[in-house]
C-alpha positions in Angstrom: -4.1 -13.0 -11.4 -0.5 -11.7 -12.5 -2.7 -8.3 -13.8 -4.3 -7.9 -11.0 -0.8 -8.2 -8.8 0.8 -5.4 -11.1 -2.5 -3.0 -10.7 -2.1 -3.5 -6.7 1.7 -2.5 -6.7 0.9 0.5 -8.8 -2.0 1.3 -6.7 0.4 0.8 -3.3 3.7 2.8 -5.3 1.3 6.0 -6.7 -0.4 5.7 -3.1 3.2 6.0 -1.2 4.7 8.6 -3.5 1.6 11.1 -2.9 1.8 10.5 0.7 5.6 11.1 0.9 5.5 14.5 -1.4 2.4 15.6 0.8 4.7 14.8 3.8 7.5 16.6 2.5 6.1 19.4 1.1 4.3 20.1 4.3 8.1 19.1 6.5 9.7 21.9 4.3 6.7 24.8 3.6 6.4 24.5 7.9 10.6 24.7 8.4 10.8 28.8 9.9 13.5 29.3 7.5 14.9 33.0 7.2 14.4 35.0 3.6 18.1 35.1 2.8 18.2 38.3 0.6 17.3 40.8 3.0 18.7 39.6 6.5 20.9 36.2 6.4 25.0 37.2 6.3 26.2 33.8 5.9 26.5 32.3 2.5 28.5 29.8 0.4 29.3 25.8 0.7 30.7 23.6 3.4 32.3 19.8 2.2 31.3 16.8 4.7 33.5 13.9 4.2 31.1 11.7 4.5 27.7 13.6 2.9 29.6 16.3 0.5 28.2 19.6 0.3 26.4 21.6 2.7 25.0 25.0 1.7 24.3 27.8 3.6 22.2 29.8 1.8 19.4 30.2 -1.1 21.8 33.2 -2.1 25.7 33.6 -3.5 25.4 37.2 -2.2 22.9 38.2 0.1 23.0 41.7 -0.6 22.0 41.0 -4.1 18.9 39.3 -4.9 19.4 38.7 -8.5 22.0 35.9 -7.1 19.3 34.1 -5.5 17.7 30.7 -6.4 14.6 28.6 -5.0 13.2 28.5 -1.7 14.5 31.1 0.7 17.0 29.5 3.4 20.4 30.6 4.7 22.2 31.7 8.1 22.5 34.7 10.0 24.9 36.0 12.4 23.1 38.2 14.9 25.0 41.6 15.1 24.6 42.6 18.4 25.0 38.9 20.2 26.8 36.9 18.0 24.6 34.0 17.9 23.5 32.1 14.7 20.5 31.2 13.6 18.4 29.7 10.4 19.1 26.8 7.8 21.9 25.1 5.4 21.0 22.2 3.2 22.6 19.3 1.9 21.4 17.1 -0.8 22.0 14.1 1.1 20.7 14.3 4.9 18.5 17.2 4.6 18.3 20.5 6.8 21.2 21.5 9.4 19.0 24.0 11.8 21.2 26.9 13.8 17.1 27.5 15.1 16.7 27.2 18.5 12.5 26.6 17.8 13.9 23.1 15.9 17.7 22.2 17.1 16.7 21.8 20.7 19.3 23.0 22.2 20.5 22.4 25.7 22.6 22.5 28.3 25.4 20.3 26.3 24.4 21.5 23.2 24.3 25.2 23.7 23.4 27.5 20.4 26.0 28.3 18.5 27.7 32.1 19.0 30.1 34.1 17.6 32.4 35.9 19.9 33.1 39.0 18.5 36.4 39.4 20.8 38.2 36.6 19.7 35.9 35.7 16.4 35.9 31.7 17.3 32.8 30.7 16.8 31.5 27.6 19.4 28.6 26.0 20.2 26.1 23.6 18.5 23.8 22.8 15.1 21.8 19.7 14.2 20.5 18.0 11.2 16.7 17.7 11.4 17.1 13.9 9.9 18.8 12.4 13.0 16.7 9.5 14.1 17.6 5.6 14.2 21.1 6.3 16.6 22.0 9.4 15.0 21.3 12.5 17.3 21.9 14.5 14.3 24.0 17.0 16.6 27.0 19.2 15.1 29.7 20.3 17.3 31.7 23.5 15.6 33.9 23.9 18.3 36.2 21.4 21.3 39.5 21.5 22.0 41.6 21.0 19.1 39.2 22.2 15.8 37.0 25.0 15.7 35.5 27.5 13.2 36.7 30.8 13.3 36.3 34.2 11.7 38.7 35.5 9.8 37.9 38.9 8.4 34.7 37.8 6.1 35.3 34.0 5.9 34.8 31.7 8.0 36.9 28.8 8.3 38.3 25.7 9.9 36.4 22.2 10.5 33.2 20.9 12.8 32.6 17.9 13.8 29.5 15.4 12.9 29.9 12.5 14.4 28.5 9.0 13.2 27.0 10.2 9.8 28.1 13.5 8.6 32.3 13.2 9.8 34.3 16.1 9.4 32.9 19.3 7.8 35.6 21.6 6.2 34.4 25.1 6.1 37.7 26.7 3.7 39.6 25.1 1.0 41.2 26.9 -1.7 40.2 24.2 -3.5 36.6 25.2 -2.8 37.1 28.0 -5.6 35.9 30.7 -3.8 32.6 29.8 -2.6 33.6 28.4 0.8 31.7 29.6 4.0 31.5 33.6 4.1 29.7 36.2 6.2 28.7 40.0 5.1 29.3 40.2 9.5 32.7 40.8 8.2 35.0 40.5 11.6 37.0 44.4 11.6 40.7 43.8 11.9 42.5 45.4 14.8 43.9 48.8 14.2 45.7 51.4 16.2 47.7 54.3 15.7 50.6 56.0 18.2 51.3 59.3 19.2 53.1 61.0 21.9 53.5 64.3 23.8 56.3 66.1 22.1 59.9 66.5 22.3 62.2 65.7 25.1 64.8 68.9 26.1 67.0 67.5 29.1 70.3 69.0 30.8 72.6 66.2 30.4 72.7 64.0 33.3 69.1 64.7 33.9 66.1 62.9 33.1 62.5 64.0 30.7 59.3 62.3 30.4 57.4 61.6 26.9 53.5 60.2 27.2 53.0 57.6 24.3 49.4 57.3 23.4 47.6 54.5 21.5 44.6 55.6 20.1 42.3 52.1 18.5 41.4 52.8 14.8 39.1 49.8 14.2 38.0 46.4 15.4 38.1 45.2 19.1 41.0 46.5 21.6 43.8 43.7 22.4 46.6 44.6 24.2 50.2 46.5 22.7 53.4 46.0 23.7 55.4 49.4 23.6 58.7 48.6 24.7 60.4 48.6 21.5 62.6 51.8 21.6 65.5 53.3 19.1 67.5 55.7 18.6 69.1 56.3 22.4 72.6 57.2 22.2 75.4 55.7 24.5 74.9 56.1 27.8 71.4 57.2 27.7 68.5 54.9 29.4 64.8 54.6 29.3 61.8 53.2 31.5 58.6 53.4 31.7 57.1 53.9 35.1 53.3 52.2 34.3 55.1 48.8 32.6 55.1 49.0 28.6 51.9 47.4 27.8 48.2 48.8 27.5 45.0 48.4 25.3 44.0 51.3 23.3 42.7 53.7 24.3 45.3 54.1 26.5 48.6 56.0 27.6 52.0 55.0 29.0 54.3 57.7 30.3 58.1 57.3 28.8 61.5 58.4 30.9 64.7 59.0 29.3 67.8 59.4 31.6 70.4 61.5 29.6 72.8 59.6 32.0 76.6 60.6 30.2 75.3 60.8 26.4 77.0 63.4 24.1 75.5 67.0 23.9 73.3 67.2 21.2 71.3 70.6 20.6 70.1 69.5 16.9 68.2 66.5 18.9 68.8 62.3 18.7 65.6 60.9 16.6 63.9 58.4 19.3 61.2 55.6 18.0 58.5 53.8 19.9 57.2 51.4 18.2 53.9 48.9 19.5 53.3 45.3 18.4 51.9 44.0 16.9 51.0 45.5 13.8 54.7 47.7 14.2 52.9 51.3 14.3 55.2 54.4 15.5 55.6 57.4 16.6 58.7 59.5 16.7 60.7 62.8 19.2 63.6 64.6 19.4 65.6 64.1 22.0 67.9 67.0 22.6 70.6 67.0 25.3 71.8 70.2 26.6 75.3 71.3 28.2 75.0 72.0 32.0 75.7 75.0 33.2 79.5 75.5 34.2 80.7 73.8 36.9 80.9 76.0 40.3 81.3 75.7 44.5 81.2 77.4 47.2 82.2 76.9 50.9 79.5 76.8 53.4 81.1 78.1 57.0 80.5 80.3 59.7 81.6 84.4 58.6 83.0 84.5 62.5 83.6 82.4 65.5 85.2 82.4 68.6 88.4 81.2 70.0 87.8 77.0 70.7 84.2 77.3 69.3 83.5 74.4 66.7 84.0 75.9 63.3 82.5 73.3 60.5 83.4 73.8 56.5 81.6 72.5 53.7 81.9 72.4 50.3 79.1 72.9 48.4 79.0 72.1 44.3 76.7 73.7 41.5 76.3 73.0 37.6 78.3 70.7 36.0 77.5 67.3 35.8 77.0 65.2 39.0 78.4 62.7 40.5 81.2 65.5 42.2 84.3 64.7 44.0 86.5 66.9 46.4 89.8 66.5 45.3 91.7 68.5 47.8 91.2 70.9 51.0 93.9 73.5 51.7 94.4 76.0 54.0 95.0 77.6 57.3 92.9 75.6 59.2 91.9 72.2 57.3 95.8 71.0 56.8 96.3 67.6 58.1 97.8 67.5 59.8 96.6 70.9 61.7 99.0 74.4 62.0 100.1 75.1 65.3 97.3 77.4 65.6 94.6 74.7 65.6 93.7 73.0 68.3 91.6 70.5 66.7 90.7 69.6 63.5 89.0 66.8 62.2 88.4 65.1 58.7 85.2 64.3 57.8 83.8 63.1 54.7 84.9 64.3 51.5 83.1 67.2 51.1 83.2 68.7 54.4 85.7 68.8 57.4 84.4 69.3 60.5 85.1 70.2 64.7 88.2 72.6 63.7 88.7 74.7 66.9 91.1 77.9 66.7 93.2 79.0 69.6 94.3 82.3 68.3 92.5 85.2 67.0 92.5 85.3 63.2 91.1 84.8 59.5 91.4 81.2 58.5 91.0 80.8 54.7 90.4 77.8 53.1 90.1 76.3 49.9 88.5 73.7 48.4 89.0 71.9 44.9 86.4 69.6 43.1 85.6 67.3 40.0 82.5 66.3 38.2 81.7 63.4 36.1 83.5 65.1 32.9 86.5 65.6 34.8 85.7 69.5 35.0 87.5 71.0 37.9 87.1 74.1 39.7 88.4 75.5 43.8 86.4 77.9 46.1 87.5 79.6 49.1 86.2 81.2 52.0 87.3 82.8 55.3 86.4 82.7 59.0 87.3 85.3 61.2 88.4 84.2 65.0 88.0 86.8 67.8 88.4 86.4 71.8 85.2 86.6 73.9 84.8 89.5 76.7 85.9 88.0 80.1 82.5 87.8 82.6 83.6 87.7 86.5 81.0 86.7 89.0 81.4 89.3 91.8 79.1 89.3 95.6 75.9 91.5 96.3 77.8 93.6 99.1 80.7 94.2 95.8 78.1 94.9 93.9 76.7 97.9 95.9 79.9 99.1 97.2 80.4 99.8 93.6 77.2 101.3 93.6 78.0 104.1 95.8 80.8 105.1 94.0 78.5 105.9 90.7 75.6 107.3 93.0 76.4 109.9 95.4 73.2 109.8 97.4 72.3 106.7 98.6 68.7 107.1 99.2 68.8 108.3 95.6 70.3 104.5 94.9 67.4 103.4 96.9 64.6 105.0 94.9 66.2 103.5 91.7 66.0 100.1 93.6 62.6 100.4 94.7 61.5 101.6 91.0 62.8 98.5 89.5 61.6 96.3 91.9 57.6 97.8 91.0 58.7 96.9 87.5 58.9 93.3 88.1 
Protein backbone atom coordinates (compact mmCIF):
# COMPACT_ATOMS: atom_id res chain seq x y z
CA UNK A 1 0.00 0.00 0.00
CA UNK A 2 2.88 2.42 1.12
CA UNK A 3 4.55 1.43 -2.68
CA UNK A 4 1.74 2.04 -4.33
CA UNK A 5 1.33 5.69 -2.48
CA UNK A 6 4.93 6.60 -3.51
CA UNK A 7 4.37 5.37 -7.39
CA UNK A 8 1.10 7.74 -7.30
CA UNK A 9 3.02 10.85 -6.02
CA UNK A 10 5.72 10.28 -8.56
CA UNK A 11 3.17 9.76 -11.20
CA UNK A 12 1.20 13.17 -9.99
CA UNK A 13 4.96 15.20 -9.52
CA UNK A 14 6.48 13.93 -13.25
CA UNK A 15 2.79 14.69 -14.46
CA UNK A 16 2.85 18.37 -12.95
CA UNK A 17 6.38 19.19 -13.92
CA UNK A 18 5.71 18.23 -17.75
CA UNK A 19 2.62 20.22 -17.72
CA UNK A 20 4.32 23.34 -16.06
CA UNK A 21 7.54 23.28 -18.65
CA UNK A 22 5.05 22.68 -21.60
CA UNK A 23 3.22 25.78 -20.10
CA UNK A 24 6.15 27.80 -19.77
CA UNK A 25 7.85 27.03 -22.61
CA UNK A 26 4.90 27.86 -24.73
CA UNK A 27 4.21 31.41 -22.12
CA UNK A 28 7.86 32.46 -23.16
CA UNK A 29 8.38 30.98 -27.11
CA UNK A 30 4.72 33.09 -27.71
CA UNK A 31 6.07 36.54 -25.51
CA UNK A 32 6.68 39.13 -29.02
CA UNK A 33 9.96 39.90 -27.60
CA UNK A 34 12.39 42.21 -29.73
CA UNK A 35 15.94 40.57 -31.14
CA UNK A 36 18.12 42.76 -29.04
CA UNK A 37 21.31 42.86 -31.18
CA UNK A 38 20.09 44.56 -34.11
CA UNK A 39 17.29 47.12 -32.93
CA UNK A 40 16.80 47.31 -28.91
CA UNK A 41 18.94 50.67 -27.38
CA UNK A 42 18.30 49.94 -23.85
CA UNK A 43 20.58 47.62 -21.97
CA UNK A 44 21.95 46.94 -18.46
CA UNK A 45 20.40 46.11 -14.79
CA UNK A 46 17.78 47.83 -12.64
CA UNK A 47 17.78 46.81 -8.55
CA UNK A 48 14.06 46.40 -7.03
CA UNK A 49 14.10 46.57 -3.34
CA UNK A 50 11.95 44.11 -2.89
CA UNK A 51 12.67 41.43 -6.11
CA UNK A 52 16.60 42.53 -6.88
CA UNK A 53 17.56 42.65 -10.36
CA UNK A 54 15.76 43.54 -13.34
CA UNK A 55 17.50 43.26 -16.72
CA UNK A 56 16.88 44.97 -19.72
CA UNK A 57 18.30 43.18 -22.27
CA UNK A 58 19.67 39.67 -23.65
CA UNK A 59 22.80 41.99 -24.64
CA UNK A 60 25.65 44.14 -22.51
CA UNK A 61 26.02 46.11 -25.88
CA UNK A 62 23.58 45.97 -28.42
CA UNK A 63 25.66 46.92 -31.12
CA UNK A 64 27.77 44.06 -30.58
CA UNK A 65 26.44 40.67 -30.76
CA UNK A 66 29.30 38.77 -29.47
CA UNK A 67 28.02 40.37 -25.95
CA UNK A 68 24.82 38.57 -26.22
CA UNK A 69 23.42 35.55 -24.23
CA UNK A 70 20.24 33.29 -24.41
CA UNK A 71 16.95 34.15 -25.62
CA UNK A 72 16.68 37.45 -27.41
CA UNK A 73 14.78 40.18 -25.12
CA UNK A 74 15.58 43.82 -24.33
CA UNK A 75 13.99 47.46 -24.79
CA UNK A 76 13.93 49.93 -27.32
CA UNK A 77 13.47 53.55 -27.43
CA UNK A 78 11.68 54.56 -30.61
CA UNK A 79 13.72 57.32 -32.33
CA UNK A 80 11.28 59.28 -33.87
CA UNK A 81 8.43 59.20 -30.98
CA UNK A 82 10.12 58.46 -27.92
CA UNK A 83 8.12 55.69 -26.79
CA UNK A 84 9.41 52.34 -25.35
CA UNK A 85 8.71 49.19 -26.09
CA UNK A 86 9.75 45.22 -25.57
CA UNK A 87 10.92 43.16 -22.41
CA UNK A 88 13.19 43.14 -19.12
CA UNK A 89 13.38 40.13 -16.94
CA UNK A 90 13.86 39.39 -13.49
CA UNK A 91 14.61 36.13 -11.97
CA UNK A 92 12.06 36.50 -9.47
CA UNK A 93 8.55 37.82 -10.93
CA UNK A 94 9.09 37.16 -14.50
CA UNK A 95 8.74 39.58 -17.60
CA UNK A 96 8.18 43.52 -17.23
CA UNK A 97 6.45 44.24 -20.88
CA UNK A 98 6.95 48.16 -22.27
CA UNK A 99 4.50 46.15 -25.24
CA UNK A 100 1.45 47.69 -25.74
CA UNK A 101 0.07 43.96 -27.49
CA UNK A 102 0.67 42.50 -23.53
CA UNK A 103 0.84 45.62 -20.90
CA UNK A 104 -2.65 46.79 -21.64
CA UNK A 105 -2.20 50.03 -21.45
CA UNK A 106 -4.83 52.61 -20.84
CA UNK A 107 -6.08 55.69 -20.17
CA UNK A 108 -4.29 55.71 -16.52
CA UNK A 109 -1.60 53.68 -17.54
CA UNK A 110 -0.49 55.31 -20.72
CA UNK A 111 2.79 53.73 -22.52
CA UNK A 112 5.72 54.85 -21.41
CA UNK A 113 7.61 57.84 -23.66
CA UNK A 114 10.55 59.55 -23.79
CA UNK A 115 10.46 63.25 -24.31
CA UNK A 116 13.13 64.13 -26.29
CA UNK A 117 12.74 67.96 -25.06
CA UNK A 118 13.24 67.59 -21.61
CA UNK A 119 14.54 63.65 -21.67
CA UNK A 120 12.17 62.64 -18.54
CA UNK A 121 10.86 59.66 -19.35
CA UNK A 122 6.87 59.04 -17.99
CA UNK A 123 4.40 56.80 -18.36
CA UNK A 124 3.70 53.12 -17.52
CA UNK A 125 5.20 49.18 -17.69
CA UNK A 126 3.83 45.96 -16.14
CA UNK A 127 4.96 42.69 -15.01
CA UNK A 128 3.18 39.94 -16.91
CA UNK A 129 2.90 37.84 -13.36
CA UNK A 130 0.42 40.24 -11.67
CA UNK A 131 -2.57 38.24 -10.67
CA UNK A 132 -3.98 37.47 -7.01
CA UNK A 133 -4.12 41.63 -5.94
CA UNK A 134 -1.24 42.55 -7.73
CA UNK A 135 -1.94 44.61 -10.99
CA UNK A 136 1.47 44.09 -11.83
CA UNK A 137 1.54 47.88 -13.04
CA UNK A 138 4.95 50.12 -12.93
CA UNK A 139 4.72 53.68 -12.67
CA UNK A 140 8.28 55.39 -13.88
CA UNK A 141 7.17 58.67 -13.40
CA UNK A 142 4.60 61.13 -10.61
CA UNK A 143 5.38 63.96 -8.89
CA UNK A 144 8.37 63.58 -6.89
CA UNK A 145 10.58 60.48 -8.71
CA UNK A 146 10.98 59.94 -12.18
CA UNK A 147 13.55 58.40 -14.68
CA UNK A 148 15.29 60.60 -16.78
CA UNK A 149 17.91 60.67 -19.46
CA UNK A 150 20.92 61.90 -18.95
CA UNK A 151 23.24 61.78 -21.96
CA UNK A 152 23.35 57.80 -22.46
CA UNK A 153 22.10 56.61 -18.96
CA UNK A 154 19.22 56.55 -17.69
CA UNK A 155 18.58 57.07 -14.20
CA UNK A 156 16.46 57.81 -11.13
CA UNK A 157 13.76 55.40 -9.45
CA UNK A 158 10.06 53.85 -10.51
CA UNK A 159 7.75 52.89 -8.53
CA UNK A 160 6.08 49.18 -8.16
CA UNK A 161 3.87 49.17 -5.75
CA UNK A 162 2.72 46.16 -3.49
CA UNK A 163 5.37 43.56 -4.75
CA UNK A 164 8.27 44.97 -6.70
CA UNK A 165 8.78 48.59 -4.34
CA UNK A 166 11.19 50.88 -5.52
CA UNK A 167 13.28 50.17 -8.62
CA UNK A 168 16.65 52.20 -8.73
CA UNK A 169 17.81 52.61 -12.28
CA UNK A 170 21.66 54.24 -11.36
CA UNK A 171 23.96 53.48 -8.54
CA UNK A 172 27.54 53.75 -8.74
CA UNK A 173 27.44 51.04 -6.82
CA UNK A 174 25.87 49.17 -9.76
CA UNK A 175 29.57 49.00 -11.29
CA UNK A 176 28.78 50.28 -14.46
CA UNK A 177 26.06 48.13 -15.75
CA UNK A 178 23.12 50.36 -14.59
CA UNK A 179 20.26 51.21 -17.13
CA UNK A 180 21.82 52.65 -20.51
CA UNK A 181 20.53 53.53 -23.97
CA UNK A 182 22.67 53.72 -27.46
CA UNK A 183 19.40 56.70 -27.91
CA UNK A 184 22.03 58.63 -26.32
CA UNK A 185 20.14 62.21 -25.33
CA UNK A 186 22.59 65.15 -27.41
CA UNK A 187 23.66 67.75 -24.91
CA UNK A 188 22.66 71.34 -25.67
CA UNK A 189 25.23 73.29 -27.58
CA UNK A 190 25.43 76.71 -28.92
CA UNK A 191 27.89 79.05 -30.11
CA UNK A 192 27.81 83.26 -30.25
CA UNK A 193 28.70 85.60 -32.69
CA UNK A 194 27.91 89.15 -33.55
CA UNK A 195 27.95 91.76 -36.28
CA UNK A 196 31.21 93.52 -35.90
CA UNK A 197 32.73 96.34 -34.23
CA UNK A 198 31.02 99.32 -32.74
CA UNK A 199 32.70 103.07 -34.05
CA UNK A 200 30.48 105.82 -32.22
CA UNK A 201 31.19 109.77 -31.79
CA UNK A 202 31.12 110.08 -28.20
CA UNK A 203 27.97 110.94 -26.75
CA UNK A 204 26.31 108.92 -29.42
CA UNK A 205 24.99 105.61 -29.55
CA UNK A 206 25.93 102.07 -32.08
CA UNK A 207 24.13 98.99 -32.44
CA UNK A 208 25.87 95.30 -32.42
CA UNK A 209 23.47 92.06 -33.47
CA UNK A 210 24.53 89.03 -31.20
CA UNK A 211 23.64 85.84 -32.83
CA UNK A 212 23.24 82.44 -31.25
CA UNK A 213 23.65 79.78 -33.57
CA UNK A 214 22.45 75.88 -31.80
CA UNK A 215 25.38 73.44 -32.22
CA UNK A 216 23.72 70.20 -31.05
CA UNK A 217 20.78 68.80 -29.06
CA UNK A 218 17.34 70.54 -28.62
CA UNK A 219 17.11 74.52 -28.39
CA UNK A 220 16.29 75.91 -24.69
CA UNK A 221 16.45 79.30 -24.09
CA UNK A 222 19.89 81.81 -23.44
CA UNK A 223 20.19 84.52 -21.40
CA UNK A 224 22.52 87.25 -23.04
CA UNK A 225 22.64 89.90 -20.69
CA UNK A 226 25.92 89.36 -19.30
CA UNK A 227 28.04 92.26 -20.69
CA UNK A 228 31.89 93.50 -19.89
CA UNK A 229 34.15 95.65 -20.65
CA UNK A 230 32.00 99.11 -20.85
CA UNK A 231 33.89 101.95 -19.55
CA UNK A 232 32.57 104.64 -17.15
CA UNK A 233 29.89 106.37 -18.27
CA UNK A 234 29.04 104.16 -21.10
CA UNK A 235 25.51 102.17 -21.12
CA UNK A 236 23.94 99.25 -22.87
CA UNK A 237 20.35 97.86 -23.72
CA UNK A 238 18.98 95.74 -25.76
CA UNK A 239 15.82 96.81 -27.49
CA UNK A 240 14.27 92.86 -28.17
CA UNK A 241 14.89 91.95 -24.10
CA UNK A 242 18.21 89.71 -23.67
CA UNK A 243 16.86 86.27 -24.00
CA UNK A 244 16.22 83.98 -27.17
CA UNK A 245 16.57 80.29 -28.30
CA UNK A 246 18.97 79.51 -30.88
CA UNK A 247 18.68 80.07 -33.69
CA UNK A 248 18.10 83.38 -32.98
CA UNK A 249 19.38 87.14 -32.78
CA UNK A 250 19.19 89.99 -30.36
CA UNK A 251 20.19 93.51 -31.40
CA UNK A 252 22.78 95.28 -28.75
CA UNK A 253 22.93 99.33 -28.09
CA UNK A 254 25.77 100.92 -26.55
CA UNK A 255 25.39 104.67 -25.51
CA UNK A 256 28.93 106.22 -25.42
CA UNK A 257 27.17 108.58 -22.93
CA UNK A 258 30.52 110.69 -21.35
CA UNK A 259 33.18 107.70 -21.65
CA UNK A 260 36.89 108.58 -22.51
CA UNK A 261 37.92 108.75 -26.21
CA UNK A 262 39.33 105.77 -27.21
CA UNK A 263 40.45 105.34 -31.02
CA UNK A 264 42.47 101.84 -30.20
CA UNK A 265 38.87 100.48 -29.06
CA UNK A 266 37.41 99.15 -25.31
CA UNK A 267 37.19 95.12 -25.70
CA UNK A 268 33.28 94.45 -25.03
CA UNK A 269 32.05 90.65 -23.98
CA UNK A 270 28.67 89.14 -24.33
CA UNK A 271 28.46 86.20 -22.82
CA UNK A 272 25.04 83.59 -22.85
CA UNK A 273 24.11 81.14 -20.07
CA UNK A 274 24.19 78.75 -19.55
CA UNK A 275 26.98 76.94 -20.75
CA UNK A 276 29.13 80.68 -20.55
CA UNK A 277 29.82 80.90 -24.57
CA UNK A 278 31.11 84.46 -25.95
CA UNK A 279 31.68 86.52 -28.42
CA UNK A 280 33.69 89.60 -28.38
CA UNK A 281 33.99 93.77 -30.38
CA UNK A 282 35.74 96.68 -30.19
CA UNK A 283 34.26 99.44 -29.05
CA UNK A 284 35.95 102.60 -30.25
CA UNK A 285 34.81 106.05 -29.14
CA UNK A 286 35.63 108.86 -31.28
CA UNK A 287 36.25 112.73 -30.50
CA UNK A 288 33.34 115.00 -31.78
CA UNK A 289 33.95 117.34 -34.02
CA UNK A 290 34.87 120.90 -32.54
CA UNK A 291 32.43 122.65 -30.79
CA UNK A 292 30.68 125.54 -33.06
CA UNK A 293 27.43 128.10 -33.27
CA UNK A 294 25.89 130.26 -35.06
CA UNK A 295 23.12 132.85 -34.71
CA UNK A 296 19.97 132.29 -36.46
CA UNK A 297 18.25 136.07 -37.22
CA UNK A 298 16.77 137.94 -39.80
CA UNK A 299 19.80 139.73 -42.36
CA UNK A 300 17.33 143.01 -42.24
CA UNK A 301 14.17 144.33 -40.59
CA UNK A 302 12.39 147.29 -40.22
CA UNK A 303 12.02 149.91 -37.71
CA UNK A 304 9.39 148.24 -34.66
CA UNK A 305 9.22 144.96 -36.69
CA UNK A 306 9.77 141.80 -34.33
CA UNK A 307 13.36 140.85 -34.79
CA UNK A 308 13.97 137.18 -33.03
CA UNK A 309 17.78 135.73 -32.34
CA UNK A 310 18.73 132.34 -31.85
CA UNK A 311 21.58 130.57 -31.08
CA UNK A 312 22.14 127.65 -32.77
CA UNK A 313 25.10 124.91 -31.48
CA UNK A 314 27.06 122.26 -33.71
CA UNK A 315 29.81 119.50 -32.77
CA UNK A 316 30.93 119.19 -29.51
CA UNK A 317 29.24 117.15 -27.17
CA UNK A 318 25.57 117.76 -26.21
CA UNK A 319 23.80 118.66 -23.64
CA UNK A 320 24.79 122.76 -24.58
CA UNK A 321 24.27 125.71 -22.47
CA UNK A 322 24.19 129.60 -23.44
CA UNK A 323 26.22 131.17 -21.11
CA UNK A 324 25.86 134.70 -22.10
CA UNK A 325 24.07 137.06 -24.77
CA UNK A 326 25.67 140.47 -25.48
CA UNK A 327 25.16 143.17 -27.64
CA UNK A 328 23.38 146.05 -29.08
CA UNK A 329 20.16 144.82 -28.97
CA UNK A 330 19.82 141.73 -26.46
CA UNK A 331 21.35 143.80 -23.20
CA UNK A 332 19.04 143.57 -20.32
CA UNK A 333 18.23 145.62 -19.68
CA UNK A 334 17.59 147.15 -23.36
CA UNK A 335 19.82 150.43 -24.98
CA UNK A 336 17.92 153.35 -25.43
CA UNK A 337 17.50 152.41 -28.90
CA UNK A 338 15.31 149.34 -28.23
CA UNK A 339 11.99 149.57 -27.78
CA UNK A 340 11.39 146.13 -26.62
CA UNK A 341 13.27 143.39 -25.92
CA UNK A 342 12.36 140.33 -24.44
CA UNK A 343 14.27 137.18 -22.84
CA UNK A 344 13.37 134.11 -23.78
CA UNK A 345 14.77 130.80 -23.12
CA UNK A 346 18.32 130.29 -22.96
CA UNK A 347 19.11 129.89 -26.25
CA UNK A 348 17.13 132.36 -27.99
CA UNK A 349 15.81 135.99 -27.12
CA UNK A 350 12.93 137.02 -28.70
CA UNK A 351 10.23 140.24 -29.69
CA UNK A 352 13.31 142.83 -29.78
CA UNK A 353 11.83 145.86 -31.75
CA UNK A 354 14.29 148.69 -32.94
CA UNK A 355 13.30 152.35 -33.10
CA UNK A 356 16.24 153.65 -35.01
CA UNK A 357 17.78 152.73 -38.24
CA UNK A 358 20.97 150.61 -37.65
CA UNK A 359 23.11 147.25 -37.50
CA UNK A 360 22.51 145.58 -34.25
CA UNK A 361 25.27 142.94 -33.54
CA UNK A 362 25.01 140.39 -31.21
CA UNK A 363 26.85 137.81 -29.64
CA UNK A 364 26.30 134.80 -28.18
CA UNK A 365 28.56 132.47 -25.93
CA UNK A 366 27.99 128.65 -25.15
CA UNK A 367 29.15 125.38 -23.35
CA UNK A 368 28.96 121.73 -23.92
CA UNK A 369 29.07 118.84 -21.68
CA UNK A 370 33.12 119.02 -21.62
CA UNK A 371 32.99 122.40 -20.64
CA UNK A 372 34.17 123.55 -24.29
CA UNK A 373 33.26 127.01 -24.96
CA UNK A 374 32.89 128.97 -27.91
CA UNK A 375 30.74 132.72 -28.99
CA UNK A 376 29.10 133.54 -32.40
CA UNK A 377 27.87 136.71 -33.63
CA UNK A 378 25.64 138.13 -36.13
CA UNK A 379 24.16 141.36 -37.34
CA UNK A 380 20.72 142.78 -38.28
CA UNK A 381 20.46 145.70 -40.29
CA UNK A 382 17.35 148.19 -39.34
CA UNK A 383 16.01 150.50 -42.09
CA UNK A 384 12.78 152.91 -42.19
CA UNK A 385 9.91 151.94 -44.46
CA UNK A 386 8.66 154.35 -47.50
CA UNK A 387 5.75 156.54 -46.13
CA UNK A 388 2.24 155.36 -48.28
CA UNK A 389 -0.45 158.35 -48.17
CA UNK A 390 -3.98 157.52 -49.16
CA UNK A 391 -4.94 160.37 -51.47
CA UNK A 392 -8.95 160.92 -53.38
CA UNK A 393 -9.91 159.84 -57.06
CA UNK A 394 -10.43 163.61 -58.09
CA UNK A 395 -6.44 164.07 -56.50
CA UNK A 396 -5.62 161.36 -58.21
CA UNK A 397 -6.49 162.64 -61.78
CA UNK A 398 -5.74 166.25 -61.18
CA UNK A 399 -2.30 164.78 -60.89
CA UNK A 400 -2.96 163.01 -63.88
CA UNK A 401 -3.24 165.92 -66.05
CA UNK A 402 -0.23 167.37 -65.11
CA UNK A 403 1.84 164.12 -66.51
CA UNK A 404 -0.57 163.95 -69.63
CA UNK A 405 -1.08 166.85 -71.66
CA UNK A 406 -4.02 165.65 -73.68
CA UNK A 407 -6.72 164.45 -71.82
CA UNK A 408 -8.44 162.28 -74.20
CA UNK A 409 -4.98 160.77 -74.63
CA UNK A 410 -5.42 160.02 -70.59
CA UNK A 411 -8.72 158.69 -71.60
CA UNK A 412 -7.56 156.06 -74.15
CA UNK A 413 -4.95 154.82 -71.60
CA UNK A 414 -8.00 154.45 -69.18
CA UNK A 415 -10.17 152.71 -71.53
CA UNK A 416 -7.04 150.32 -72.54
CA UNK A 417 -6.66 149.21 -69.00
CA UNK A 418 -10.12 148.82 -68.26
CA UNK A 419 -10.33 146.04 -71.60
CA UNK A 420 -7.43 144.42 -69.70
CA UNK A 421 -9.42 143.52 -66.74
Amino acid sequence: MKRKSLIFCFRAFLFFSITATFALFYYFSNLPVSQASTSDNVFGFAWASNIGWIKFNNCDDPTNPATCSGSDFGVTINPATGELSGYAWSNSVGWLSFDPATAGFDAAHPQTRLDFATNQISGWARFLSNGGGWDGWLSLRNGSYGISRNGCDLEGFAWGDLVVGWIKFNDPSFGGNNVKTTECAVPFNYSLSNSGGITVVRGNSGSNTITATLISGTTQPVDLDDVSGLPAGASYSWPSGSNCSPDCQRELRIDSGTAAVNPLGYDITVTGNPLSKTTSFDLIVQPPPALSCSINVPSSASINEKVTWGVIPSGGSSPYTVNSWSGIGVDVPPSPFVDKCKQGPPEKVKDCQYSKEGSYVATATITDVNNNTVTCSATVKISSLPIWEEISPVSWILLSKLVFNDLNQLNKLLAGIVNIW
